[in-house]
Backbone as CSV, one residue per row, in Angstrom:
resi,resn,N_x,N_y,N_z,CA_x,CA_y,CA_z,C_x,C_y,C_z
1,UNK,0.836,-1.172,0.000,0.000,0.000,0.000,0.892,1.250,0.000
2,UNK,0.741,2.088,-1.210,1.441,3.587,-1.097,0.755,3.996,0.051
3,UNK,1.850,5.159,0.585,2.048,5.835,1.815,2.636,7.042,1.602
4,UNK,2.797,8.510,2.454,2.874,9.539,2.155,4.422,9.623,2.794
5,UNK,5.282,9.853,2.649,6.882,9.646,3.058,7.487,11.085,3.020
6,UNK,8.204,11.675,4.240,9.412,12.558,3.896,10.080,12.978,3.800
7,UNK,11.042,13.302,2.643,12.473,13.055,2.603,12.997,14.424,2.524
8,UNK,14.192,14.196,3.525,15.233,15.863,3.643,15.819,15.853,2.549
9,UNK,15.955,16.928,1.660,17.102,16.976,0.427,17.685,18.294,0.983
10,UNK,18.694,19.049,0.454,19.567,19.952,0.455,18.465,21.061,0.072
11,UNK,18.343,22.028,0.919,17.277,23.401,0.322,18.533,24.067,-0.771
12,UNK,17.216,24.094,-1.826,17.255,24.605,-2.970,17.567,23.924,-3.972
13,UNK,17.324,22.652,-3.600,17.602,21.597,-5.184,16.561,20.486,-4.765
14,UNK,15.513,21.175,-4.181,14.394,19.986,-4.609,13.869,19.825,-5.976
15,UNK,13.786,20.589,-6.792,13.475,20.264,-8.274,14.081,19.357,-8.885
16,UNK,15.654,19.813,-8.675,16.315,18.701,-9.069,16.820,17.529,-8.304
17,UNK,16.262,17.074,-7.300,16.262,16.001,-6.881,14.369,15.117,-7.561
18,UNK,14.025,15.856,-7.640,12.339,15.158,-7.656,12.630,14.586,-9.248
19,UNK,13.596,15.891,-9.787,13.703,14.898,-11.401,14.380,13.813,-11.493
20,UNK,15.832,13.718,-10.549,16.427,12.794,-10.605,15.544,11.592,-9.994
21,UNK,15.088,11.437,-8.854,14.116,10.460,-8.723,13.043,9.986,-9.457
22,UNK,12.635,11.150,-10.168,11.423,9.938,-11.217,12.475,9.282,-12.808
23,UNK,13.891,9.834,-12.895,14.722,8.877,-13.642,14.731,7.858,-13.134
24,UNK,15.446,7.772,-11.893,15.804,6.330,-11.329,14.471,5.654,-11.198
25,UNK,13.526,6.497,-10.992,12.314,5.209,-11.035,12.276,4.328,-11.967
26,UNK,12.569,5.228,-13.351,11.963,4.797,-14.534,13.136,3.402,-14.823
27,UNK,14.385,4.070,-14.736,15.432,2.980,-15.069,15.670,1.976,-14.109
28,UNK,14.923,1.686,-12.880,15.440,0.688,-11.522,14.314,-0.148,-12.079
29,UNK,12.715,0.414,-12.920,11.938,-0.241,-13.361,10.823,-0.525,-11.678
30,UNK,10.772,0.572,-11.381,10.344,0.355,-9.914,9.145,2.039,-9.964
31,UNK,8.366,1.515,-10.930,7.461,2.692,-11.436,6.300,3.072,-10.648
32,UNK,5.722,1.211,-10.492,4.624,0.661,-10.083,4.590,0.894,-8.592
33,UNK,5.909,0.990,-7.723,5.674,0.942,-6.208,6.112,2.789,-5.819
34,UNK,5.861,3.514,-6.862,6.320,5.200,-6.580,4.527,5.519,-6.931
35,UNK,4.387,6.661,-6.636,3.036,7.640,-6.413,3.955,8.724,-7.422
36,UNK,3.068,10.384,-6.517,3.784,11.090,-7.135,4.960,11.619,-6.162
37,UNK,5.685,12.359,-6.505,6.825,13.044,-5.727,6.436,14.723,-5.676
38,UNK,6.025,15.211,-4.725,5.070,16.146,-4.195,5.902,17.565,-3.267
39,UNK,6.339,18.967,-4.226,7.617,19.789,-3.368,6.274,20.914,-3.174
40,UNK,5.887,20.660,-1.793,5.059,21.728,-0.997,5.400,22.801,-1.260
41,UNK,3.928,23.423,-1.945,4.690,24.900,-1.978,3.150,25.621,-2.385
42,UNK,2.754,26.919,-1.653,1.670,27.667,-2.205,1.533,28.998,-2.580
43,UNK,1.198,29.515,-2.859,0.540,30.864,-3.302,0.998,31.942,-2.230
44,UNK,1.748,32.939,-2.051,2.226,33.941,-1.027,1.527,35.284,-1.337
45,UNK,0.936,36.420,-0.920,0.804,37.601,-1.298,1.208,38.242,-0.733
46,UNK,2.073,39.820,-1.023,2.393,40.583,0.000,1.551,41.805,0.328
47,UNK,1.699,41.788,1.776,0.564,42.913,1.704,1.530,43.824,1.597
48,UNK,2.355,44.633,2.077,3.400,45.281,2.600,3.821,46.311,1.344
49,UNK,3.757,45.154,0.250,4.497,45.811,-0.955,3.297,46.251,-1.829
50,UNK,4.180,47.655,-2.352,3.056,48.321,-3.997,2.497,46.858,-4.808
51,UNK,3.446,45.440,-5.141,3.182,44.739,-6.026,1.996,43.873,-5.360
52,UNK,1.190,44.065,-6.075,-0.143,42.770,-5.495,0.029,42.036,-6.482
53,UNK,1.174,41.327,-7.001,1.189,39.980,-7.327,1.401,38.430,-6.426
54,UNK,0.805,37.617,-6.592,1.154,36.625,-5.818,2.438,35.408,-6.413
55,UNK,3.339,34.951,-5.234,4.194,34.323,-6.340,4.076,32.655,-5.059
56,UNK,4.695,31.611,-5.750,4.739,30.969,-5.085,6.060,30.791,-4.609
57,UNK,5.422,29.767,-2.760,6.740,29.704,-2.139,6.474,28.319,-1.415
58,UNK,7.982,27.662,-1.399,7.890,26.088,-0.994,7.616,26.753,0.408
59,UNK,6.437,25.322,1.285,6.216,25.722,2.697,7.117,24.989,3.378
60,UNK,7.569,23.986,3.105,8.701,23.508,4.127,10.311,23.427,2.968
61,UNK,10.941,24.345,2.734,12.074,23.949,2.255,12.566,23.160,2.489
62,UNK,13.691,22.123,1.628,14.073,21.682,1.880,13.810,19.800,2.450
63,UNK,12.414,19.968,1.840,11.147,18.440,2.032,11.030,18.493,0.694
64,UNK,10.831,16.987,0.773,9.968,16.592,-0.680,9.049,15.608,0.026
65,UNK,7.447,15.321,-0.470,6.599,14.415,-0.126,6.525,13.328,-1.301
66,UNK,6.936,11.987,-0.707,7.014,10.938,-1.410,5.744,9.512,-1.317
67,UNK,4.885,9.657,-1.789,3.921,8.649,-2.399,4.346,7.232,-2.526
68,UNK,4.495,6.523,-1.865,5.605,5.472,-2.315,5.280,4.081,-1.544
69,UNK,5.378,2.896,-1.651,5.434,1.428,-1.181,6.636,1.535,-0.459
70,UNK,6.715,1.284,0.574,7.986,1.186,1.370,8.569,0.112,1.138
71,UNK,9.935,-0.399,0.588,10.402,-1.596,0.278,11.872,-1.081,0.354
72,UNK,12.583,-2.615,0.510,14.015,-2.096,0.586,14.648,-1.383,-0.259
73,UNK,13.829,-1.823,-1.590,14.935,-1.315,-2.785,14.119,-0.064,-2.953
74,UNK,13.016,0.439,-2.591,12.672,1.854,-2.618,13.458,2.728,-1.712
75,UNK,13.562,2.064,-0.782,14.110,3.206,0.464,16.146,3.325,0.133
76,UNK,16.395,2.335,-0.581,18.114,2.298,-1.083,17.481,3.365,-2.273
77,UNK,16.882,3.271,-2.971,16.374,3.901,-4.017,16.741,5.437,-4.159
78,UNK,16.195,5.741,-2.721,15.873,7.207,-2.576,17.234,7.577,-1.890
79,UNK,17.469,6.838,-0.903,18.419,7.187,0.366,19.715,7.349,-0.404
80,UNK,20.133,6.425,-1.753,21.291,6.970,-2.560,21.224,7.809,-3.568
81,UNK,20.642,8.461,-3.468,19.916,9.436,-4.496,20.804,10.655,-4.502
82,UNK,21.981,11.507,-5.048,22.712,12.568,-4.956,21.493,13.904,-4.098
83,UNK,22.267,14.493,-2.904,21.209,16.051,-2.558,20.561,15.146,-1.710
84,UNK,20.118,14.129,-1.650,19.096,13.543,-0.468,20.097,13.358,0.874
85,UNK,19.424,13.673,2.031,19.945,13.865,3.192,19.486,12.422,3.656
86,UNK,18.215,12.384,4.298,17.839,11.426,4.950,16.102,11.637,4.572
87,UNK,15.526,10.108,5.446,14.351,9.992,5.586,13.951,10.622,6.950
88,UNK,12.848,10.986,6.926,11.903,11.636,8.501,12.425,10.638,9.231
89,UNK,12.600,10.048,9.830,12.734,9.109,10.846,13.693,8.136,10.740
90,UNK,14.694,8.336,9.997,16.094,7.495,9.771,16.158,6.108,9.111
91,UNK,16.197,5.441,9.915,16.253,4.354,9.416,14.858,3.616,8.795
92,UNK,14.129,4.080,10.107,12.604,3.413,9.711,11.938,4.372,9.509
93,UNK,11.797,4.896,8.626,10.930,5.827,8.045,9.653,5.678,8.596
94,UNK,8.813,6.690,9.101,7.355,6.517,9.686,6.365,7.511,8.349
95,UNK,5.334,6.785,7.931,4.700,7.351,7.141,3.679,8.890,7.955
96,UNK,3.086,9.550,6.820,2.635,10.711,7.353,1.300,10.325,7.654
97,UNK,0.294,10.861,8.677,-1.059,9.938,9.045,-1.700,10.431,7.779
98,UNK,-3.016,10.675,7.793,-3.990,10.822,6.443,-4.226,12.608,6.907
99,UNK,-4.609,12.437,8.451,-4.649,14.307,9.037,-3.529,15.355,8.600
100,UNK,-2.450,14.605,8.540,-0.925,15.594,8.245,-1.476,15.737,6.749
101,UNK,-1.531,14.820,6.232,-1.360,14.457,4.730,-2.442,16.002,4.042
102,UNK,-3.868,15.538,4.912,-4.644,16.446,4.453,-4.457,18.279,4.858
103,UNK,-3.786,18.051,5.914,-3.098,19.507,6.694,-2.314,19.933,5.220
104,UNK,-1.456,19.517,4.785,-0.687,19.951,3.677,-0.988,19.990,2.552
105,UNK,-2.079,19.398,2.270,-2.828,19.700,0.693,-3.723,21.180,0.566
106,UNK,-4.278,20.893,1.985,-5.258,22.239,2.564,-3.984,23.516,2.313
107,UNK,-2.823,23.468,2.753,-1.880,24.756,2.986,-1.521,24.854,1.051
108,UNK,-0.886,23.686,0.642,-0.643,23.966,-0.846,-1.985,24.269,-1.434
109,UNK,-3.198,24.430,-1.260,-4.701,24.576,-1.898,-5.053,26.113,-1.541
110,UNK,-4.022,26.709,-0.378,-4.787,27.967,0.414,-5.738,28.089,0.864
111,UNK,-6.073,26.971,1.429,-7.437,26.754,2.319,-6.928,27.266,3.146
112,UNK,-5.672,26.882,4.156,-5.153,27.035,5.494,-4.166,28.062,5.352
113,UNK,-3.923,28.732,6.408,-3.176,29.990,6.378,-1.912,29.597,7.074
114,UNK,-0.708,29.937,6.333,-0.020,29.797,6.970,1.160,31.020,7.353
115,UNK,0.964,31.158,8.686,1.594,32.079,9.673,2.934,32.376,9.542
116,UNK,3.364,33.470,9.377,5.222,33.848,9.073,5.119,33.956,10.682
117,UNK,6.073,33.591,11.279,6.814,33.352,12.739,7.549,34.677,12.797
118,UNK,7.031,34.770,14.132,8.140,36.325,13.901,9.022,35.536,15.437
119,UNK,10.520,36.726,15.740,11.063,35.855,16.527,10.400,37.018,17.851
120,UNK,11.000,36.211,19.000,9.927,36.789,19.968,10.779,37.591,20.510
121,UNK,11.815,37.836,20.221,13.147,38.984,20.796,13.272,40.227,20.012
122,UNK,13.516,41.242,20.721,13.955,42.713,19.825,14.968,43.151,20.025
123,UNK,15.951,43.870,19.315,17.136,44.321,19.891,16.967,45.724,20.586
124,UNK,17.616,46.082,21.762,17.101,46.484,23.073,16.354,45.812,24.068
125,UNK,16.000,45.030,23.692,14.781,44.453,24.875,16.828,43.258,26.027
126,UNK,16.114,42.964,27.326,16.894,42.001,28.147,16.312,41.298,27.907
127,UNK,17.200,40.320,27.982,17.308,38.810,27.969,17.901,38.066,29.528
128,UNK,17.205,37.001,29.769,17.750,36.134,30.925,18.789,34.807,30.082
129,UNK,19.562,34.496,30.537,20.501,33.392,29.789,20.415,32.386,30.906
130,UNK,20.067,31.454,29.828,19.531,30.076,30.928,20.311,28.725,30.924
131,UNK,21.092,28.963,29.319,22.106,27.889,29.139,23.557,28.110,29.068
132,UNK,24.400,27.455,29.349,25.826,27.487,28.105,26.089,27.972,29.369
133,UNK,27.497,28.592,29.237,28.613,29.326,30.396,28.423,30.707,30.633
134,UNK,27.352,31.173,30.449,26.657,32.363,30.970,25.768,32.292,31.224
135,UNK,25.329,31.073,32.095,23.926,30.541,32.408,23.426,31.208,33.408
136,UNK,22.176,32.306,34.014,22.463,33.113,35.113,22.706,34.419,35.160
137,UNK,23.195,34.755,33.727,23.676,36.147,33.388,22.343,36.909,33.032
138,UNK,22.055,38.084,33.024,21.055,39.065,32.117,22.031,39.659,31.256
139,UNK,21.313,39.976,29.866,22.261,40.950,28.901,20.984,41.330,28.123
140,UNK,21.465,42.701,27.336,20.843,43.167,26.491,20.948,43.130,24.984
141,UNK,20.029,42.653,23.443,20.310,42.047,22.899,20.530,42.914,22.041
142,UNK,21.613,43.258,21.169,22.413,43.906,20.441,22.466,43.179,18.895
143,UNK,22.038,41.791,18.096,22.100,41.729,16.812,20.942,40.581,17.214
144,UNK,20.125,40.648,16.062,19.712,39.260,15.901,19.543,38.467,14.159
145,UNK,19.872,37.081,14.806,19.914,36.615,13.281,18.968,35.503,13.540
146,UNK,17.512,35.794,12.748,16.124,34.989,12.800,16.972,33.812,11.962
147,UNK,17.203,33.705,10.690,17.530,32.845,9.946,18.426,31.742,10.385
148,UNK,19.560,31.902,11.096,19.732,31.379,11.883,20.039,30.894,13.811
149,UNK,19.018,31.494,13.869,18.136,31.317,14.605,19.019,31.633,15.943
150,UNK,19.909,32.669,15.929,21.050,33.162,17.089,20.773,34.658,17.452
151,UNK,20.878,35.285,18.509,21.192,36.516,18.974,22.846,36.986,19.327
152,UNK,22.946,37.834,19.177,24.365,38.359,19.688,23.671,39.168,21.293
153,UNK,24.050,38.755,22.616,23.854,39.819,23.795,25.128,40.165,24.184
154,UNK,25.011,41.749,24.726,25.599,42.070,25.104,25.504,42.083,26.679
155,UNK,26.705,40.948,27.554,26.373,40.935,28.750,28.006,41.623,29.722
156,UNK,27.728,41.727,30.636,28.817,42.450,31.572,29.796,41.722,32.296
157,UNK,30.773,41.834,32.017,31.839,40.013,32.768,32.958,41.413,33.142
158,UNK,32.937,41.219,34.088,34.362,41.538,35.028,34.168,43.769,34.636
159,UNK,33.211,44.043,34.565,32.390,45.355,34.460,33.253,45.937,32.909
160,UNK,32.860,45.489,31.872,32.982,45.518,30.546,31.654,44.531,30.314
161,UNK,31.244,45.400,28.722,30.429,44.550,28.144,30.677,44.085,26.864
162,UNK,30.376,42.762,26.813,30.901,41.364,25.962,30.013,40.894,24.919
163,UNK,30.111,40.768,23.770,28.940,40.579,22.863,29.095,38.688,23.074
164,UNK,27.993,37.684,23.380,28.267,36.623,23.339,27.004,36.212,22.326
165,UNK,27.447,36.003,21.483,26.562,34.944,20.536,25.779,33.815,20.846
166,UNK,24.582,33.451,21.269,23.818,32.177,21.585,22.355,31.909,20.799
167,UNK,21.874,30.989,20.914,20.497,30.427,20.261,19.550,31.013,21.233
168,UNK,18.449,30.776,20.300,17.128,31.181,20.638,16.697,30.418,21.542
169,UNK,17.139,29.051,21.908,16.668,28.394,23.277,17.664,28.516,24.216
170,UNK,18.859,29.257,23.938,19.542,29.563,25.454,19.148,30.997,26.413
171,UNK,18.006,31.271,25.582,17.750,32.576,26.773,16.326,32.779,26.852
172,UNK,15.884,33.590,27.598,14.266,33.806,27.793,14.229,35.318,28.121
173,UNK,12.704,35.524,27.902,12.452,37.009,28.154,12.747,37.261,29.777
């Protein structure tokens, strides 16, 4: 029985991984146990900007949704595939339920809205530091980088202040 599967590739070459996989389908002769190969992605508008055009944008970079019979030579299939990282769940791949499945057709359809995350820190605002070797410290936050997902604070060690670089789960409001 096909099942909804998903696989990490390298963001920004899911296209060309989804092509290279329906080659190898065709030439492994393993046509019959593949679905389709499915790169989430919907409709964006900006409000913000003069342009009211809408363009599309993948919702999970860096995923591809795979339709597929789980079998050994499917899962060697994919797993040696150039750009493919891994399967959701490593070794044993766990399929997606039918609710996820339909959650993500609804978001690629624009039924469902999906929310830009803002980060919950501002620069000026304090910070409490809860992990790492300034665990205990307060500082005030001086850069932030959403994308990857770090702040620079500036905290006070020996009465100088120190810019220390940490993640978004080593500190709290």
């Amino acid at each position: 029985m096909k099942r909804w599967y998903v696989v990490q590739v390298y963001t920004g070459f899911e296209d060309i991984v989804k092509t290279d996989l329906e080659k190898r389908f065709v030439e492994e002769g393993l046509q019959e146990l593949f679905g389709q190969i499915l790169i989430p992605a919907g409709e964006v508008m900006s409000f913000f900007s003069s342009d009211t055009k809408s363009k599309k944008e993948k919702i999970f970079p860096g995923y591809l949704l795979v339709h597929m019979e789980m079998t050994g030579d499917t899962f060697r299939l994919i797993s040696a595939t150039p750009r493919v990282t891994r399967f959701l769940g490593g070794e044993s791949p766990v399929p997606l339920s039918d609710k996820e499945v339909d959650r993500i057709f609804a978001q690629i359809s624009g039924k469902l809205a999906v929310p830009q995350e803002k980060s919950p820190f501002v620069v000026g605002n304090e910070v409490h530091i809860t992990q790492g070797p300034f665990s205990g410290f307060m500082g005030i936050i001086d850069k932030l980088d959403e994308e990857r997902e770090k702040i620079t604070v500036m905290v006070s060690i020996f009465g100088r202040m120190t810019p220390v670089e940490l993640g978004f789960d080593q500190v709290k409001k």
